[in-house]
ROZA-113251 format. One record per residue (C-alpha): residue number from 0; residue in three letters; x negated, y negated, z. Coordinates in steps of 0.1 Angstrom, whole numbers. Example, Ala and Ser with C-alpha at 12.3 -4.5 7.8 and 13.67 -1.06 7.14 Angstrom:
! residues 2
+-----+------+-------+-------+-------+
! pos ! code !    c1 !    c2 !    c3 !
+-----+------+-------+-------+-------+
!   0 !  ALA !  -123 !    45 !    78 !
!   1 !  SER !  -137 !    11 !    71 !
+-----+------+-------+-------+-------+
***
This chain:
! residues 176
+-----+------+-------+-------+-------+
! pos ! code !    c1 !    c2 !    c3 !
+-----+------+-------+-------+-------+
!   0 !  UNK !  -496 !  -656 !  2270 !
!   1 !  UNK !  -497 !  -691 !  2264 !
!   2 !  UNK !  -529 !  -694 !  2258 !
!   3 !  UNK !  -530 !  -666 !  2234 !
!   4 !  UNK !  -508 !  -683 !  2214 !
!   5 !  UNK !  -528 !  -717 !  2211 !
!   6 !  UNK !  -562 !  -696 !  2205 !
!   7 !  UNK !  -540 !  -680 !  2176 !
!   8 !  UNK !  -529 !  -713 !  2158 !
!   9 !  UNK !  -564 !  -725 !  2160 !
!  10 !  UNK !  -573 !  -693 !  2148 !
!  11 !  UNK !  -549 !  -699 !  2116 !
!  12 !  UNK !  -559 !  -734 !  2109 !
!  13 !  UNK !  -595 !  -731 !  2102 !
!  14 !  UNK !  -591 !  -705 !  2074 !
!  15 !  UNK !  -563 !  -729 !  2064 !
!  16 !  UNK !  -584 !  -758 !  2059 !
!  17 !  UNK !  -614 !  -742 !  2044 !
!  18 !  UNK !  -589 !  -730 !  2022 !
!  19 !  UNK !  -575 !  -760 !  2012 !
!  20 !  UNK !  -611 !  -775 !  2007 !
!  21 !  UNK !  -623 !  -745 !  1984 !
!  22 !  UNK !  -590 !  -756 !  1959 !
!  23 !  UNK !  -596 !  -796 !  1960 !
!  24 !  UNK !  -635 !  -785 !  1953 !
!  25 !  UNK !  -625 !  -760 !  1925 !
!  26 !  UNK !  -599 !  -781 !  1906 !
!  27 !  UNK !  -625 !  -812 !  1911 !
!  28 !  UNK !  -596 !  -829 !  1929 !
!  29 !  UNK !  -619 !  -844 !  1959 !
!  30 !  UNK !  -605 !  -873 !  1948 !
!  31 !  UNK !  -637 !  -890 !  1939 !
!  32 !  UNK !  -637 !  -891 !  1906 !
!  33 !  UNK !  -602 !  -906 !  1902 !
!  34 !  UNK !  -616 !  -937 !  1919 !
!  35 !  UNK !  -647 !  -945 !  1901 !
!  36 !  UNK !  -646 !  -973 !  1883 !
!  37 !  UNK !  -665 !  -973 !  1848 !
!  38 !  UNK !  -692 ! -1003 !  1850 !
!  39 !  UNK !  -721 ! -1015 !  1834 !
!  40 !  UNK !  -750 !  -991 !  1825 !
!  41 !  UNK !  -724 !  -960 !  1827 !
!  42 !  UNK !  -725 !  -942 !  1799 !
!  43 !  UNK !  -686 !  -931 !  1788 !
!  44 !  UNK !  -665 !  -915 !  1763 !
!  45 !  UNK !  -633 !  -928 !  1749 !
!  46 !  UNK !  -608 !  -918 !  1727 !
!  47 !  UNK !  -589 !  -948 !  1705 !
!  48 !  UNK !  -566 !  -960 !  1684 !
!  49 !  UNK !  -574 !  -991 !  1663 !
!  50 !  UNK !  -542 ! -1015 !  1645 !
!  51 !  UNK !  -541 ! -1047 !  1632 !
!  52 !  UNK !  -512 ! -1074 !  1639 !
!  53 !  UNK !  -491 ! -1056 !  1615 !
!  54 !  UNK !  -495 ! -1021 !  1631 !
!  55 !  UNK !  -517 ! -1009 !  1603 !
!  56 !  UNK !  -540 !  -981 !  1618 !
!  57 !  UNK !  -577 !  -991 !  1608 !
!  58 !  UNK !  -596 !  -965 !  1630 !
!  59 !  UNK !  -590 !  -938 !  1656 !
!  60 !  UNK !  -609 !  -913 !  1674 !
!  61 !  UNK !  -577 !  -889 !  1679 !
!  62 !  UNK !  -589 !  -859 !  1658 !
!  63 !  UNK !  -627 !  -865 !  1664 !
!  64 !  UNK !  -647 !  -859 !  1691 !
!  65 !  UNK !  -644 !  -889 !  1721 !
!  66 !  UNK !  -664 !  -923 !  1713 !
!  67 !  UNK !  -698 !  -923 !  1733 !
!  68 !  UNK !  -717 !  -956 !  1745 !
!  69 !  UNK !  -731 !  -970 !  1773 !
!  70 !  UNK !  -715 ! -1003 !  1787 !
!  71 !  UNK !  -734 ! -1035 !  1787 !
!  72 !  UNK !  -755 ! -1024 !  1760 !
!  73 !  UNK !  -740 ! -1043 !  1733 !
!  74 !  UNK !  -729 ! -1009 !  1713 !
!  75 !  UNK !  -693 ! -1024 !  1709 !
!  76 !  UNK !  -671 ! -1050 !  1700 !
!  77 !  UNK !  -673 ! -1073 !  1732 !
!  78 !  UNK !  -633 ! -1074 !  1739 !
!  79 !  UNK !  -635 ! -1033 !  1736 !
!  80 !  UNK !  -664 ! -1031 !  1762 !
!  81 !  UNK !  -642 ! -1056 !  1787 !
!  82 !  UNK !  -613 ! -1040 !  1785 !
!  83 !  UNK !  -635 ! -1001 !  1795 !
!  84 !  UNK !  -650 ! -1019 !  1824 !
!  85 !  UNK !  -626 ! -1009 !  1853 !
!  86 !  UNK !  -611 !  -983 !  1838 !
!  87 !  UNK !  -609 !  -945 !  1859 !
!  88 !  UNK !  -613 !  -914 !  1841 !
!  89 !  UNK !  -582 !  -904 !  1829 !
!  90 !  UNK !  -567 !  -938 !  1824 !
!  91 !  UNK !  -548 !  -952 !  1792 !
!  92 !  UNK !  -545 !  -984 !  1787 !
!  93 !  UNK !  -534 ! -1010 !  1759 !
!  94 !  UNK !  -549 ! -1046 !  1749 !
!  95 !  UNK !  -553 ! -1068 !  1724 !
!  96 !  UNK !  -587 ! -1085 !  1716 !
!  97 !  UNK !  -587 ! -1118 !  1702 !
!  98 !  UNK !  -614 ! -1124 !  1667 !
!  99 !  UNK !  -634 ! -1143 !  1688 !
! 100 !  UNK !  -640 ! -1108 !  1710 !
! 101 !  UNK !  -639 ! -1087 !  1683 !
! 102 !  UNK !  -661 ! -1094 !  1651 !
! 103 !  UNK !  -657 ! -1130 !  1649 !
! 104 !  UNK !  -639 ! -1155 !  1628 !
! 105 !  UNK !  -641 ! -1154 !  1589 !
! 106 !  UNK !  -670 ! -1180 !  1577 !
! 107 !  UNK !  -665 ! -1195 !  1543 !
! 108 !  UNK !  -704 ! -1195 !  1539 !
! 109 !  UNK !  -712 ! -1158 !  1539 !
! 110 !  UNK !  -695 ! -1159 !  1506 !
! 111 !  UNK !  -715 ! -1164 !  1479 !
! 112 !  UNK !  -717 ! -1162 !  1444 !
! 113 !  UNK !  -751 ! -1147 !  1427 !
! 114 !  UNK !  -758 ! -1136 !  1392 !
! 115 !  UNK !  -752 ! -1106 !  1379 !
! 116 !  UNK !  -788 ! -1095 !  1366 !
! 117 !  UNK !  -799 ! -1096 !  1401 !
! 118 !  UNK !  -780 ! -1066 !  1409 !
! 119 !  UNK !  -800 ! -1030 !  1401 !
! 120 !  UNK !  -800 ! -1020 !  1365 !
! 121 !  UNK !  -775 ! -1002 !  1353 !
! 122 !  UNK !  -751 ! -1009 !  1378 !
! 123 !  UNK !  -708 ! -1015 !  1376 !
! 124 !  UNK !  -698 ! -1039 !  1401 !
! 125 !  UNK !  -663 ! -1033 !  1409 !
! 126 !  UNK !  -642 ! -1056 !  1433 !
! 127 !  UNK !  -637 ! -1039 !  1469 !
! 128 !  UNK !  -672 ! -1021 !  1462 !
! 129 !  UNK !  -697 ! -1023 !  1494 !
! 130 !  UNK !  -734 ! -1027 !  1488 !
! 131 !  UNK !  -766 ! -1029 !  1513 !
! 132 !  UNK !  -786 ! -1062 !  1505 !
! 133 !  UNK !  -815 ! -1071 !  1530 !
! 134 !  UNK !  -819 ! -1104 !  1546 !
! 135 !  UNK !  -849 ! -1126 !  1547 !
! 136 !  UNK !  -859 ! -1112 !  1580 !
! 137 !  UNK !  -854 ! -1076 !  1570 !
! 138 !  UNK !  -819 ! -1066 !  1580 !
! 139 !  UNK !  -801 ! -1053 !  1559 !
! 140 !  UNK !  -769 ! -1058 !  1557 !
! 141 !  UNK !  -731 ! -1048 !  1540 !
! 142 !  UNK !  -714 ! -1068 !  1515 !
! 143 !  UNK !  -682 ! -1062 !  1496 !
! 144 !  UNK !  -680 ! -1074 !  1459 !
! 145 !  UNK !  -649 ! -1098 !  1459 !
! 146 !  UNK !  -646 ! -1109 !  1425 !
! 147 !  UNK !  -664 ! -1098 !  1393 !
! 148 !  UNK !  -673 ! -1120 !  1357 !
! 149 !  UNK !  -690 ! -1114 !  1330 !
! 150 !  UNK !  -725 ! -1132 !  1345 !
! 151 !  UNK !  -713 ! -1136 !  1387 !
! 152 !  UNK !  -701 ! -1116 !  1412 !
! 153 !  UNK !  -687 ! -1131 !  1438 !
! 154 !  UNK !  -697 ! -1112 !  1475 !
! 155 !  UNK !  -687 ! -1114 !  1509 !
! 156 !  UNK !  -707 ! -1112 !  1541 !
! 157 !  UNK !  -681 ! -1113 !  1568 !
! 158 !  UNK !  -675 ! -1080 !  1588 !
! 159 !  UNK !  -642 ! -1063 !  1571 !
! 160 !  UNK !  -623 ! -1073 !  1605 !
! 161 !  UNK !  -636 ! -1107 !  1607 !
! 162 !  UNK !  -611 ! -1132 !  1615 !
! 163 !  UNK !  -583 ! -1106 !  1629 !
! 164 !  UNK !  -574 ! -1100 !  1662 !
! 165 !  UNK !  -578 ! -1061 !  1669 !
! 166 !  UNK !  -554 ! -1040 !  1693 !
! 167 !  UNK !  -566 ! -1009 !  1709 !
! 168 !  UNK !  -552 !  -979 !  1723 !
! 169 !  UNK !  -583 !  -972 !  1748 !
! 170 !  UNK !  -583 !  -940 !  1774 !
! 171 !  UNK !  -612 !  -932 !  1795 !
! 172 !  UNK !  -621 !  -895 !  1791 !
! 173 !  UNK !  -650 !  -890 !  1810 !
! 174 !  UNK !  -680 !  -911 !  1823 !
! 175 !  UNK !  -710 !  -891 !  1821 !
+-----+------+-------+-------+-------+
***
């Protein structure tokens, strides 16, 4: 009798355990996933909130679809890509990236004055307006009118962000 009952438990605890196994592979609980680590090379997908010092919101991907880029490719700001590196899928977390890791600090010399003419013909400068000028070696790049005479405009070179120290709301949604 005994050792019908000890044949019946083992009986029970196979069907058990396979059980348990089909739910933890089902629901993609196997516990993997919640331990890798994003790195360099993985391609991921965030979802953030940008503010300034003041709290003033100046990008989020909330109500869009997640952020995609791959890590160690330079796609990003170089805090931002730090602060991904490490981070598990499903993880939130909150940091502030000094200038000097974000888009730099402001630099008095990509501000320059030019004459008016040289803009296309027909044009209405306006201050706060953005326009594409190339470079000498072919990039092109985005300037914002900053101050507007009769014969000068005054531009400005510098990223929008340059010089400010960026906080991000960062979670990890997936790494594909």
């Amino acid at each position: 009798m005994i050792l019908r009952q000890q044949k019946y438990k083992r009986m029970l605890v196979l069907p058990v355990i396979l059980c348990l196994i089909s739910i933890v592979v089902i629901t993609g609980c196997s516990g993997e996933n919640s331990t890798v680590k994003a790195k360099d090379g993985d391609v991921v997908r965030v979802h953030y909130t940008g503010t300034l010092e003041d709290g003033t919101v100046f990008d989020t991907s909330i109500e869009r679809d997640p952020f995609e880029f791959t890590l160690g490719e330079g796609q990003v700001i170089p805090g931002f890509e730090q602060a991904v590196i490490g981070m598990k899928v499903g993880e939130s977390k909150a940091v502030t990236i000094p200038a000097e890791e974000a888009y730099g600090p402001r630099r008095d010399d990509l501000i320059m004055v030019m004459e008016r003419e040289r803009l296309p013909e027909g044009s209405d400068p306006m201050v706060g307006q953005q326009l594409q000028m190339m470079r000498e070696d072919g990039e092109i790049i985005v300037v914002t009118i900053v101050e507007v005479s009769e014969t000068m405009i005054t531009i400005d070179a510098n990223p929008p962000l340059a010089g400010e120290d960026l906080t991000f709301e960062i979670e990890l949604v997936e790494i594909v």
